[in-house]
Structures are given as C-alpha cells and as structure tokens.
N, C-alpha and C positions, 0 to 999 in steps of 0.2 A: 579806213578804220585802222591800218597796221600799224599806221604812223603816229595819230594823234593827237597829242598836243605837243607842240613843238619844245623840247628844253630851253631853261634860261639860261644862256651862256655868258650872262654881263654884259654885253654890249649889242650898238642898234643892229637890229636884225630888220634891214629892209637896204632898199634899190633892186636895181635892175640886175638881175644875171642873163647873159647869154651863151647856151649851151652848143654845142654846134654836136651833130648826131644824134639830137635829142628828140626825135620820134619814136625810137623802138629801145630796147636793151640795157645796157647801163645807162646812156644819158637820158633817155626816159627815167631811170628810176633815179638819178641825182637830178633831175628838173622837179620831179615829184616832191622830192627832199628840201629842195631851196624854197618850190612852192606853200611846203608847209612851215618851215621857215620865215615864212614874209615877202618872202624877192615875188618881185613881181618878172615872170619867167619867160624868156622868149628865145623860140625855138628852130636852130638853123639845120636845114638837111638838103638831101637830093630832091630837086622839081621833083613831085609825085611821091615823095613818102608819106606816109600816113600822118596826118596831122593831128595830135590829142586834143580833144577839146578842153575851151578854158584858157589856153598857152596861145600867142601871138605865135607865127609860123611863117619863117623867112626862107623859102629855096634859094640855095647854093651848092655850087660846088667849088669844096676847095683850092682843088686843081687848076681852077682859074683865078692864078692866084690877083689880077688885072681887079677881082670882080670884090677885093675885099675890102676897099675905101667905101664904094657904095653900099656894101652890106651893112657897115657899122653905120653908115649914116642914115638906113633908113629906120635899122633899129631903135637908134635916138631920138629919131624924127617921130617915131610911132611908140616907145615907151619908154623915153628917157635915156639920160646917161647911163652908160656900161659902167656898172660898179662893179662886178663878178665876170669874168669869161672863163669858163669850163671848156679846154679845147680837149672834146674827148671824139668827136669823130675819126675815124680812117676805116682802112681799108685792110684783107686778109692778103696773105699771096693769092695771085690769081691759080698759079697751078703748084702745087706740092709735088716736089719731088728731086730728083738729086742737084743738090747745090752746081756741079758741074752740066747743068745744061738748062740752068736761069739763064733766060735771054736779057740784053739789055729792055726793052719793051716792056717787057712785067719789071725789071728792077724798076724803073723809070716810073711805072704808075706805080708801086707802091710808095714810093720814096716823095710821088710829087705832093701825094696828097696826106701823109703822114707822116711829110716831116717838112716841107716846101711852102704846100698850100698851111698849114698849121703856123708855121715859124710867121709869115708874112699878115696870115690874121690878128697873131696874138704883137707883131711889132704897128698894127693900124691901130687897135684897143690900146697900147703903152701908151703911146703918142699922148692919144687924146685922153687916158686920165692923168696926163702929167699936165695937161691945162687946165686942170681943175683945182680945185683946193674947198675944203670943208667937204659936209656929206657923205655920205654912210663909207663905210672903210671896202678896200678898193682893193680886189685878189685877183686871179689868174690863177688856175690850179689847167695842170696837164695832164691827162690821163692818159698813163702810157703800159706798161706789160712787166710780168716775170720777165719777156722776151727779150728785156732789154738788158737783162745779166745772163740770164738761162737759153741754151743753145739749140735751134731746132735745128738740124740742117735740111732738112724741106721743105723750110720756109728762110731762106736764108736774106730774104730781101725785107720779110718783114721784123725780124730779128735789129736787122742792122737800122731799119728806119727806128722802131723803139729806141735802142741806144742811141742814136740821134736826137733822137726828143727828147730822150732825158738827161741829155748836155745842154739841149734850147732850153730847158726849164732852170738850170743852175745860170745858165748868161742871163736869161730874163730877172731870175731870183739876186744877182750880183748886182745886175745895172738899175736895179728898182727897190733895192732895200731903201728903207726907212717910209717908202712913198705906196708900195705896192706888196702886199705878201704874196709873194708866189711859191705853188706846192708841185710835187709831183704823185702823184699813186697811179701802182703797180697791179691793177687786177691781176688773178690768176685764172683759175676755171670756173668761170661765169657761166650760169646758164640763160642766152639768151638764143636769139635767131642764128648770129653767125657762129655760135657752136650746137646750134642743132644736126649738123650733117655728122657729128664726132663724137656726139653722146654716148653711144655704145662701145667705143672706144675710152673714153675716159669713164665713167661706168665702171669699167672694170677695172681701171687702174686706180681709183679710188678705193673700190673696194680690196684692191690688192695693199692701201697706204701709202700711195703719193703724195695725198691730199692729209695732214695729220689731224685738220681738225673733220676729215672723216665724211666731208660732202661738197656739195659741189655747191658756190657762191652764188649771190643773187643780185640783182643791180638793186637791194633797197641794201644791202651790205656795204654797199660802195654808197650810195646817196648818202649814209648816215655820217661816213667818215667826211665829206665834202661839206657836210654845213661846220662845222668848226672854222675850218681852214677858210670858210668863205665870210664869217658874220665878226674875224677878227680875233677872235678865242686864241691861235695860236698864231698871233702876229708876229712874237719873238722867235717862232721856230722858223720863219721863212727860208725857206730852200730845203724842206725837209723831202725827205723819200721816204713814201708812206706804203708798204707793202697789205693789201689787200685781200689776200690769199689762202687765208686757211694754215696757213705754215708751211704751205708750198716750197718758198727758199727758202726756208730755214736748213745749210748744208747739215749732212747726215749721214752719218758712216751707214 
C-alpha cells in the first residue's frame, strides 16, 4: 500500500533486476521498489536468508568470488537477462574498535566481500549485457555509504572498502557510458537489522542534529531513488553520486 502505483517516468519500465542482499533491509526495500516498478525481481543472498515471497531467490556468497559466472547464469536461465544489477550487499566490520589493532583477517573479510566479491559480480553482468543489443535499458547502480567520504575510525576497514566501491562504480560508469548507466548511492542511517544493535546510539545523536532532515532513513527512501536510475530516467547522469541521507554530509560549521 506505501508504494502504489508506480510513476510514469517516460520510458520501458520492465526486465530483469537482480539485487544481491536483497532479503532483509535496504535491498529488500529497493527489490520492492523495482517490483512495483515492472522488473521482474530476483533476489541474491546468504544460503539460509530469509526468502520474500513472490521474488526468485538465488543463495550466494559473494566472497566466492569463483561462484559469480554461475550465479548470473542461473538467474538468466530462470528469469531472463540481467537488465538492472543492484550490488547492494556487504558486510559491517566484524569488530569495532581502534584502527590500530584491525587485524589483517577482519580487513580481508570485509574488503572481500565489499568490494572483491562486488567488483567481480558486477564485471560477469557487464560482460553479458554488452552482448546484447535492443531491450529494456540496462543499469548497474552500487550501493555504497556516507562511509565512503565520512570517517569512522572503528570501522576503518569498512570505511576504506566503501571508498573502493565508489571508485568501482566510476570505472564501471567510464568503461560503459553510452551502453550502461551506472549509479552510485550513498545511504546514511538506515533503519534496518544491521543498525539495530546502534539505535540508541544514533537516537540520540539524531535528536542532538546529526541527521538535518531530523530522522532516521528507511529502505523504501532508498528504493524510491533506485527506480529512476534503473528504468533510464537519468541515463544522461550516469556516474552520478547520489547521497541518500537526510543531509547527513552535507559539511557544516
């Protein structure tokens, strides 16, 4: 009911999207978004995540990155060509806490799978929609962080994989102009599962004016802004950086 009837953005609103993390939290709520949309939606995560009904449901994990030829091919196989990929899965740091005694082991998993396992998924999807030609218009959008301007240092592994991703998303956006729009967005303080342990933490710092637009974001906040970027609306902007945030980073004496 939130969503409704989908706007007319002037152009075909259908294919395939494939969302990766898209069981729980924001990419749940941008599957949702694409779903109302037209795309017919199909949904990649960890063996054993919760699977929404309605949505095709492929276990992966990104971290293997060996496993991402056969992911897209079985997507295809079972609901068509990848017109849309949403790489909005990853991972938090495993443990918070002082930048000087991150181990390599936690650098290494967050890095593999958010910005390793990511890069190698979204260069199998190029590949194969550059053998294509005609049919619904053809995005890649990266869903990456404040994190990737804005400085945690007890998370400093996940910080640095964000700015990586949103270097992958400007090479992606260079080496695919004219054939591919590629976007990046910047969530900021989303409420989903993986900031349920931090709520009362940001809670307060909201209500102190972190956040200027005064609350705390929701994954249909971000769903709304991915269907443009995905049905072609803003083809001419490709390679844009799309901050998500409330005014988060907007710098501020």
């Amino acid at each position: 009911a939130r969503w409704g009837n989908p706007p007319s953005y002037g152009c075909k609103m259908s294919g395939v999207a494939l969302v990766t993390g898209g069981s729980q939290g924001i990419g749940l709520g941008i599957a949702l978004a694409l779903k109302s949309a037209g795309f017919e939606v199909a949904l990649a995560a960890l063996p054993g995540a919760a699977a929404p009904k309605g949505m095709p449901f492929f276990a992966a994990d990104l971290a293997d990155v060996a496993g991402a030829g056969a992911l897209v091919t079985q997507v295809e196989a079972d609901c068509g060509p990848i017109s849309c990929l949403v790489c909005n899965a990853g991972v938090p740091a495993r443990v918070r806490g002082d930048l000087l005694d991150l181990t390599p082991e936690n650098f290494d998993f967050t890095l593999g799978v958010n910005l390793r396992g990511t890069f190698f998924l979204a260069q199998e999807v190029a590949r194969r929609m550059l053998t294509r030609t005609g049919g619904p218009y053809r995005s890649m959008i990266f869903v990456t962080s404040v994190s990737a301007e804005m400085v945690s240092v007890e998370r400093g592994e996940y910080c640095i994989s964000k700015a990586g991703a949103s270097m992958m998303a400007k090479l992606f956006a260079a080496r695919l102009a004219g054939q591919v729009g590629v976007f990046e967005l910047r969530p900021g303080i989303i409420a989903t599962p993986m900031t349920a342990g931090v709520q009362g933490k940001y809670d307060a710092k909201i209500a102190e004016g972190l956040v200027p637009a005064g609350r705390w974001g929701t994954p249909e906040d971000v769903g709304r802004v991915v269907v443009p970027m995905a049905t072609g609306a803003m083809d001419f902007a490709t390679g844009a950086v799309v901050p998500v945030d409330g005014g988060l980073s907007i710098p501020r004496l």
